[in-house]
C-alpha positions as CSV (number, residue, x, y, z in Angstrom):
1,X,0.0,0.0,0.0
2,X,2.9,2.3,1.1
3,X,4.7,1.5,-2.8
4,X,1.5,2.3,-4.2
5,X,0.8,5.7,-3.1
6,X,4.9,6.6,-3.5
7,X,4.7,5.9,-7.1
8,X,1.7,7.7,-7.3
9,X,3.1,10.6,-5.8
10,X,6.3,10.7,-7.9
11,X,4.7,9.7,-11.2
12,X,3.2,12.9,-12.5
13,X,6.6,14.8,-12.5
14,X,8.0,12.3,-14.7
15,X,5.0,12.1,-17.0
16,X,5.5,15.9,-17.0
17,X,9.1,15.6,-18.5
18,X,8.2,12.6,-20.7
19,X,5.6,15.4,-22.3
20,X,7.5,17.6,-22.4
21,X,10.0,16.3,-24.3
22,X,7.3,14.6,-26.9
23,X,5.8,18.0,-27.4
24,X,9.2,19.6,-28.1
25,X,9.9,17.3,-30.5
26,X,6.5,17.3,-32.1
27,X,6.5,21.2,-32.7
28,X,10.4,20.5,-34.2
29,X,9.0,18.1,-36.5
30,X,5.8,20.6,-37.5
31,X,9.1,23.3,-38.2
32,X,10.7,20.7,-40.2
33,X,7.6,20.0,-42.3
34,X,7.0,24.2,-43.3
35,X,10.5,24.1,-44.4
36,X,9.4,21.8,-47.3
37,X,6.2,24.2,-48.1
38,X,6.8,26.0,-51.1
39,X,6.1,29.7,-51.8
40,X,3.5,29.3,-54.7
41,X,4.1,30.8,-58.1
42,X,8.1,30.5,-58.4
43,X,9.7,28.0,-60.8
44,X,11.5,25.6,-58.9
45,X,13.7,25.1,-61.4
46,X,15.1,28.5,-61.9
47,X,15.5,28.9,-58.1
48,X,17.7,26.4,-57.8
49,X,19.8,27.1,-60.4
50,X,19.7,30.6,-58.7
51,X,20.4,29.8,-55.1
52,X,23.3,27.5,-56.3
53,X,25.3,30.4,-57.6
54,X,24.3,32.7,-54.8
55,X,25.4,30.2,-51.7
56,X,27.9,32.3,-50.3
57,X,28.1,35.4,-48.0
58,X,24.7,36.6,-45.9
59,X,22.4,34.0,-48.1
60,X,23.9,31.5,-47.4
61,X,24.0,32.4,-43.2
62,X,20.6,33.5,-43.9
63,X,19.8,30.0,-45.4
64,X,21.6,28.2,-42.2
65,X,19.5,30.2,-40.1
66,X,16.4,29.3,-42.1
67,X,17.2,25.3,-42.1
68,X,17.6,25.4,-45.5
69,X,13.9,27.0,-45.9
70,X,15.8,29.4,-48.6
71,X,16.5,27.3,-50.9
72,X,13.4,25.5,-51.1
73,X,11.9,29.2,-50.5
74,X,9.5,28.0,-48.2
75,X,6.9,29.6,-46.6
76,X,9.6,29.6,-43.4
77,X,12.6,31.5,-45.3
78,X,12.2,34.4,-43.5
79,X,12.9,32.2,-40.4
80,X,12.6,33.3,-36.8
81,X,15.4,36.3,-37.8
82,X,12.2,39.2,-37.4
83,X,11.3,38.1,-34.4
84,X,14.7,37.9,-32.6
85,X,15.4,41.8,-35.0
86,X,12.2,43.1,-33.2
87,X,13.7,41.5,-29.8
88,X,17.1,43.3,-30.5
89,X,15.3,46.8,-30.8
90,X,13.0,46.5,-27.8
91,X,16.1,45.0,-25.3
92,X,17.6,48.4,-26.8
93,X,14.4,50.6,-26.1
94,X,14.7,49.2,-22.2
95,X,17.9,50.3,-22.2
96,X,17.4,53.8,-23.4
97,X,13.7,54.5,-23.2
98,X,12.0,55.6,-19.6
99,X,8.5,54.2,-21.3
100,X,10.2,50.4,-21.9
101,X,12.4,50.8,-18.2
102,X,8.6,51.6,-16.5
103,X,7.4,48.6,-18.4
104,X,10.0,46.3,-17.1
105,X,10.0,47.5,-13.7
106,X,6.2,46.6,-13.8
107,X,7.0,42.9,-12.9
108,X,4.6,40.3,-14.9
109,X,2.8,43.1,-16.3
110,X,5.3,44.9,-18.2
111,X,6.3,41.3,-19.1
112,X,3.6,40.8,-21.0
113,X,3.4,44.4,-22.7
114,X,6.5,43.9,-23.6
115,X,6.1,40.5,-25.4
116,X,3.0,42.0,-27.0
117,X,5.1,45.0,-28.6
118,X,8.2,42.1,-29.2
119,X,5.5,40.5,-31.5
120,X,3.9,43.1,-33.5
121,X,7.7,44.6,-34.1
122,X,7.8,40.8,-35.5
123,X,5.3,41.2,-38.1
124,X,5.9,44.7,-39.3
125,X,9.6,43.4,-40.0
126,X,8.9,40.0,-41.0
127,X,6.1,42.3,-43.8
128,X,8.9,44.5,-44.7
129,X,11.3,41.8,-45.6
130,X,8.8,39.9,-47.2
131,X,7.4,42.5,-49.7
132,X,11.6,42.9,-50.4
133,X,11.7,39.2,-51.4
134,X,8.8,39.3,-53.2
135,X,10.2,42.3,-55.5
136,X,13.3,40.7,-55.4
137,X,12.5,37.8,-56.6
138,X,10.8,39.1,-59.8
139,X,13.7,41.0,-60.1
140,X,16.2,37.9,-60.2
141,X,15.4,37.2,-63.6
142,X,12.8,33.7,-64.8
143,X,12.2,32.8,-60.7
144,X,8.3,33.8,-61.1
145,X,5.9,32.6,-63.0
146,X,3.3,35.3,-63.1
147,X,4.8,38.3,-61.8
148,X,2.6,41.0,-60.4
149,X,0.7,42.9,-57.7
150,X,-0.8,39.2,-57.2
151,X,1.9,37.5,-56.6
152,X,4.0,40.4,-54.0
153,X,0.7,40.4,-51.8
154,X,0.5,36.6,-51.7
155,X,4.0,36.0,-51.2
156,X,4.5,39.0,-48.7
157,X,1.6,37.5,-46.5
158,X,2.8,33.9,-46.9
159,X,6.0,34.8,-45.6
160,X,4.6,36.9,-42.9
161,X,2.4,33.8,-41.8
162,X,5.3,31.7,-42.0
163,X,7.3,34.1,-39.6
164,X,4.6,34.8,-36.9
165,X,3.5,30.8,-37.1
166,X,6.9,30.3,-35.8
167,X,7.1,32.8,-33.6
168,X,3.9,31.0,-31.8
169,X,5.8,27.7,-32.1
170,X,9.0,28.8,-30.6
171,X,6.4,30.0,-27.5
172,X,4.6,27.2,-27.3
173,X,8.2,25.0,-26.5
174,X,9.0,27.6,-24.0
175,X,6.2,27.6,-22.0
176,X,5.0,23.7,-22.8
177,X,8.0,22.1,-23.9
178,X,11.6,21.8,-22.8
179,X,14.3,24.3,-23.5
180,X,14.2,27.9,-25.4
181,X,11.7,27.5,-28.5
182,X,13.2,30.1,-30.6
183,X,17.0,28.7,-29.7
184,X,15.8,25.5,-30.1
185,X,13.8,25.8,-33.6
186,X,17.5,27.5,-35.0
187,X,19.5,24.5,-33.8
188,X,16.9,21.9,-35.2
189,X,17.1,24.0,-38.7
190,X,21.0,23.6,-38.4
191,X,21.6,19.8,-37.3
192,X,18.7,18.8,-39.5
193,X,20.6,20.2,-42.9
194,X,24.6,18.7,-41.7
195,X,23.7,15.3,-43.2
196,X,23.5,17.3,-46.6
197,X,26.5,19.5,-45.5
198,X,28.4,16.2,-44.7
199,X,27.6,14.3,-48.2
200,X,28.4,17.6,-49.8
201,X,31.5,17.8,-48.5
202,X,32.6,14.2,-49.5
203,X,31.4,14.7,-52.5
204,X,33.9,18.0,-52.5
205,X,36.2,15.3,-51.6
206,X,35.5,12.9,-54.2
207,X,35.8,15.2,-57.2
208,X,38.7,16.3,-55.9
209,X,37.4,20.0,-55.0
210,X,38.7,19.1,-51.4
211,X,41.8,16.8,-50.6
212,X,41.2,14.0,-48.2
213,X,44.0,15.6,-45.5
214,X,41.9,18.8,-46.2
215,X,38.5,17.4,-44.9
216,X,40.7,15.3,-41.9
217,X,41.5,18.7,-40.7
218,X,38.5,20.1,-41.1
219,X,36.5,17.5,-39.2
220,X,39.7,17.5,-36.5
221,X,38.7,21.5,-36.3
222,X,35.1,21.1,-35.6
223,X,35.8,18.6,-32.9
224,X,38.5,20.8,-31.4
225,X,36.1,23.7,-31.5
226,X,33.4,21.9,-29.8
227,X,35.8,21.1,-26.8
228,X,37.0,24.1,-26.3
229,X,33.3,25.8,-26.5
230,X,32.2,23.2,-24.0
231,X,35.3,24.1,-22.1
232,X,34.9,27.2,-21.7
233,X,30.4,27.2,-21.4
234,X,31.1,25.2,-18.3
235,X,34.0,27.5,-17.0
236,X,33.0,29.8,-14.1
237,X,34.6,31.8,-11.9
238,X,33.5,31.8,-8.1
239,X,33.4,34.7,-5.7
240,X,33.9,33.9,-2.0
241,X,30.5,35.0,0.3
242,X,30.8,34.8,3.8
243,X,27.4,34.9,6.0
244,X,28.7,36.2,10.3
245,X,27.7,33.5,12.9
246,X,24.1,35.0,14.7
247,X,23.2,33.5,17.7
248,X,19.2,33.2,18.7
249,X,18.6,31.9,21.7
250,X,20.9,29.4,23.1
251,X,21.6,28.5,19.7
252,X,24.5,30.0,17.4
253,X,23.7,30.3,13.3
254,X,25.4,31.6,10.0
255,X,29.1,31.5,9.8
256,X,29.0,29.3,6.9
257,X,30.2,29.8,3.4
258,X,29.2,29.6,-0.4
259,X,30.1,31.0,-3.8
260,X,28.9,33.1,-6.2
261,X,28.8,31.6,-9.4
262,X,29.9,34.0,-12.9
263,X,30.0,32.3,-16.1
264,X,32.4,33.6,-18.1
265,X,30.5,33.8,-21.2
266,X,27.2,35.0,-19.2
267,X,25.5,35.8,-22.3
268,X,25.0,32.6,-23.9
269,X,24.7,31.9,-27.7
270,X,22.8,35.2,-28.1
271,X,25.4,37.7,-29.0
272,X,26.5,35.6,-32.0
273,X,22.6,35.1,-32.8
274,X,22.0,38.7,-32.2
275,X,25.1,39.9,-34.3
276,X,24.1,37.7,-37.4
277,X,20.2,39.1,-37.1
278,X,21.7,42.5,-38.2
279,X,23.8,41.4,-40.7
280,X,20.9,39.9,-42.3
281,X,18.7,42.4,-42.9
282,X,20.7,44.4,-45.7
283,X,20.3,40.7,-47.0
284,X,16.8,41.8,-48.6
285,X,18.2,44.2,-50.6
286,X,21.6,43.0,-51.5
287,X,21.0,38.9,-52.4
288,X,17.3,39.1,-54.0
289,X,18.4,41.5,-56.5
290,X,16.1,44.6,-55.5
291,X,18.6,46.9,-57.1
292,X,20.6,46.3,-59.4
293,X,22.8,49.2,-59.3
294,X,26.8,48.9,-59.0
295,X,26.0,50.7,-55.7
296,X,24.1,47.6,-54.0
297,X,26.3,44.9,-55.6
298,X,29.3,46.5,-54.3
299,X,28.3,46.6,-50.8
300,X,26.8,42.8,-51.5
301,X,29.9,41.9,-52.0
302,X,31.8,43.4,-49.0
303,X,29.5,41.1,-47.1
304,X,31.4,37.8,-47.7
305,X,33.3,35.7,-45.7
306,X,36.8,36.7,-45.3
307,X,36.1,40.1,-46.0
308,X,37.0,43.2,-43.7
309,X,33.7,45.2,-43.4
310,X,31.9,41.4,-43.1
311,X,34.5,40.3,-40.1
312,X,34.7,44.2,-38.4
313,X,30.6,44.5,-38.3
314,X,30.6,41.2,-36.9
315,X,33.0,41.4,-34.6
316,X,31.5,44.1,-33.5
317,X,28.2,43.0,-33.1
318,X,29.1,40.2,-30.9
319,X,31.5,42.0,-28.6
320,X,28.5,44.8,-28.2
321,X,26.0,42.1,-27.5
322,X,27.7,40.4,-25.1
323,X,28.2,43.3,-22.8
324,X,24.8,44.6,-23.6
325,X,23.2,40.9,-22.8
326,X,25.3,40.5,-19.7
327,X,24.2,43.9,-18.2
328,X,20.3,42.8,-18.8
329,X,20.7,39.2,-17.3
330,X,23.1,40.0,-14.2
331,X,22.2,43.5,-12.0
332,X,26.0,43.6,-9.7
333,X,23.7,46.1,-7.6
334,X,20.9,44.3,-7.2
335,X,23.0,41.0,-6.2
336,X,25.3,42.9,-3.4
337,X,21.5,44.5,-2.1
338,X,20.6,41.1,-1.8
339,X,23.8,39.7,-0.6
340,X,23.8,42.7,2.2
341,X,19.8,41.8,2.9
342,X,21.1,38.4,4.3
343,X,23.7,38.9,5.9
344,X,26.6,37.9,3.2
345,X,29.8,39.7,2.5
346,X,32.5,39.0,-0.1
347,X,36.1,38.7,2.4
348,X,37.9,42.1,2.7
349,X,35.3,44.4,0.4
350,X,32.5,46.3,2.1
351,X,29.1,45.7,1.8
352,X,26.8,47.3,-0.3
353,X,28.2,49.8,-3.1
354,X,31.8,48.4,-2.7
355,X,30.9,45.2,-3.3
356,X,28.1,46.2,-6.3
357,X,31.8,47.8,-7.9
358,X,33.8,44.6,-7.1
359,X,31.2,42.0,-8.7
360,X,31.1,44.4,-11.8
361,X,34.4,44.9,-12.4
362,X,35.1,40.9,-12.5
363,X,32.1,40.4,-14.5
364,X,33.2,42.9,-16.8
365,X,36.6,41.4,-17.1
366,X,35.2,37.8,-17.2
367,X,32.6,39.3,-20.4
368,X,35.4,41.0,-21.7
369,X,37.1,37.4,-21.8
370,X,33.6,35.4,-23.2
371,X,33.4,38.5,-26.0
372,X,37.0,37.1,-27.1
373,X,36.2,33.6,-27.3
374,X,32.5,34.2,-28.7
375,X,34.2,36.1,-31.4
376,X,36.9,33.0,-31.9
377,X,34.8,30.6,-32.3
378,X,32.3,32.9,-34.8
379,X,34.9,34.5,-37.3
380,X,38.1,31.8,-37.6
381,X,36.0,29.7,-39.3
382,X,34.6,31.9,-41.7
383,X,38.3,32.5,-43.8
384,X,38.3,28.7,-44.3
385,X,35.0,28.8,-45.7
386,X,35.6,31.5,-47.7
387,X,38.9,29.6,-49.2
388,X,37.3,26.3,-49.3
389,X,33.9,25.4,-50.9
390,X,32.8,24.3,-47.4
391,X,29.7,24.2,-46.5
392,X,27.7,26.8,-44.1
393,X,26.5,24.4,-41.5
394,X,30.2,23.2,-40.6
395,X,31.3,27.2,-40.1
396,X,31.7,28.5,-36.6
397,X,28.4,30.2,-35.6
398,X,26.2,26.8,-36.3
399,X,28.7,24.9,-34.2
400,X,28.2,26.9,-31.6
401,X,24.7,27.6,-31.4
402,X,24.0,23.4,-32.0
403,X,26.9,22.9,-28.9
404,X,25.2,25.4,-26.7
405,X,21.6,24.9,-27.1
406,X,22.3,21.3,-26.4
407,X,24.0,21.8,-23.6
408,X,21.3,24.4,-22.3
409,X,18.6,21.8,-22.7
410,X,20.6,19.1,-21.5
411,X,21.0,21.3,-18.5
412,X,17.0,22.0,-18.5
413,X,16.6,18.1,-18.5
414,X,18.8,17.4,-15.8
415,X,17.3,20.1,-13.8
416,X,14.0,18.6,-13.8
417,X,15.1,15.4,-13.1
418,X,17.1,16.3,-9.6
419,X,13.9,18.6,-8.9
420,X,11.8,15.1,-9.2
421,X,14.0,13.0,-7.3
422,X,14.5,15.1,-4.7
423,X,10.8,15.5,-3.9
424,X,10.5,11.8,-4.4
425,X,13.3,11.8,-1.1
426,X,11.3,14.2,0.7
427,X,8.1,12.0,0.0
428,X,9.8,9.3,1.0
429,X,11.6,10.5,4.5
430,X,7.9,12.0,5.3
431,X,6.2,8.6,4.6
432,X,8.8,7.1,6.9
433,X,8.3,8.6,9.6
């Protein structure tokens, strides 16, 4: 009788995960399936003919990002990039606005306002890049069949659906599946195209496009560059806290110790996500053909791999994003308030303000640190694939978004899992006694 109600207790959490995990994967596999849809009106033919000549610089990042949704042009080749653009400008508007700081400040509230503004920013982005592909695309010589008024409404709206659909998907896994959604659909669009990167580069291999000690090292490279990004996602450096014995009553409390925590790349995969987001959107204008002027093609092609204004704005990007990330996820002031609140001090630095300056400054030296090795890992890549027909999907950025979304929702998993078999102890030591 006592087995029976245990596992009755302790069964609902792990159904919980167990759905969790099948609805995640369910969603991923709805993704997937847009990523086949085709935009109507456009000769398949013609396209790709088209998109094999146009495979490198922001089109072909753009078609990473997309999981190959661009070549197909699927109703999902706009990908999730206007949502996490409209995310980009509203984390900036909390920075600098008073309306947006008043909104976060507002608690679940503001939350929500915020989201709601996050999504129509979304829309009038994703609509804006969509009528672009839709000119573009006329523009790009035999790619449509009818071209008109007709087909830029239909094809701006398809995309726009496409967009916002998964926008509500990526959602849905946050709140009802496992993991971030919107991390989580970009690494399914990348790992879901490397069997094709992978035969393609054999193939490279076989025709003799790429020697065999050539693709050795290359395959040696992405496995050293997944250890060190492992490395360095677990890495951490811990601050000394110290809580002052109390004594209450005849007994004595507190002189214990712990540690704060700081990652040392604090920001995650979203710099490099971030960075690439505004590097795309020129890519409406420059890869779809909507001008044709020496002015545009010129400035398409500085945006190629191996290329200085390319490597600069991206380097850029990711440095500025990983300070401005870090500074939104971790408050130094707000932790020593809290640390002060209960009693804990950091050995030999005062309490309070001295201690908000202490944490900041070795943040700021531990993000000046995961900035570096965000930017490694992005950009050394990228000169071997612009020397090299190798493909997209084995360049620097989709390694590490694939390693660190894994490991994030690895680390989501796991979490749950303690969390159910600790209350299944408590259940237990209660029904014991």
């Amino acid at each position: 009788m006592a087995n029976e109600d245990l596992s009755t207790n302790t069964t609902p959490k792990s159904n919980d995960l167990r759905n969790r995990i099948f609805f995640t994967v369910f969603i991923l596999c709805i993704y997937r399936l847009g990523t086949f849809v085709p935009i109507a009106g456009i000769d398949p033919y013609a396209l790709q003919e088209m998109m094999a000549s146009t495979q490198k610089g922001l089109l072909g990042m753009f078609n990473v990002f997309s999981g190959g949704a661009v070549n197909r042009m699927a109703i999902f080749a706009l990908g999730i990039m206007p949502y996490i653009s409209s995310s980009i400008i509203v984390q900036l508007l909390t920075g600098v606005s008073d309306y947006f700081k008043n909104l976060k400040e507002q608690g679940e509230l503001g939350r929500k306002k915020i989201t709601q503004i996050t999504r129509y920013g979304t829309v009038l982005i994703a609509a804006l890049q969509g009528y672009g592909v839709s000119v573009g695309l006329e523009n790009a010589g035999n790619l449509v069949i009818s071209p008109g008024i007709y087909f830029k409404i239909m094809t701006t709206i398809s995309l726009v659906a496409g967009t916002t659909f998964l926008m509500w998907l990526g959602e849905q896994i946050t709140s009802r599946g496992i993991g971030n959604g919107i991390s989580l659909i970009i690494f399914s669009g990348i790992v879901a195209e490397i069997p094709r990167a992978l035969a393609s580069t054999f193939e490279l291999g076989r025709t003799g496009a790429l020697s065999p000690v050539m693709i050795i090292g290359i395959f040696v490279l992405i496995i050293l560059t997944v250890m060190f990004i492992v490395f360095v996602e677990r890495a951490m450096r811990k601050i000394l806290i110290n809580y002052p014995k109390r004594q209450m009553g005849n007994k004595i409390y507190g002189g214990q110790s712990s540690h704060l925590p700081l990652k040392i790349n604090t920001a995650g995969v979203i710099p490099a996500i971030f960075a690439s987001a505004l590097l795309l959107l020129p890519i409406t204008f420059a890869n779809f053909g909507l001008s044709e002027s020496e002015f545009f093609l010129s400035i398409s092609s500085l945006f190629s791999q191996g290329k200085p204004l390319y490597m600069l704005l991206y380097a850029s990007g990711i440095i500025f994003f990983s300070f401005f990330y870090t500074s939104i996820v971790f408050n130094p002031k707000e932790t020593a308030e809290n640390l002060r609140k209960y009693g804990g001090y950091v050995p030999g630095i005062r309490p309070g303000e001295r201690t908000a300056e202490f944490i900041e400054t070795v943040l700021t030296r531990l993000t000046t640190i995961g900035a570096s090795y965000l930017t490694l890992v992005c950009l050394m890549p990228e000169f071997l694939i612009a020397k090299y027909p190798i493909p997209f999907y084995l360049g620097g950025t989709s390694v590490l978004i694939v390693v660190v979304v894994a490991m994030d929702t690895v680390s989501q998993v796991q979490t749950r899992l303690m969390s159910s078999q600790y209350e299944s102890l408590i259940k237990k030591a209660k029904f014991s006694k």
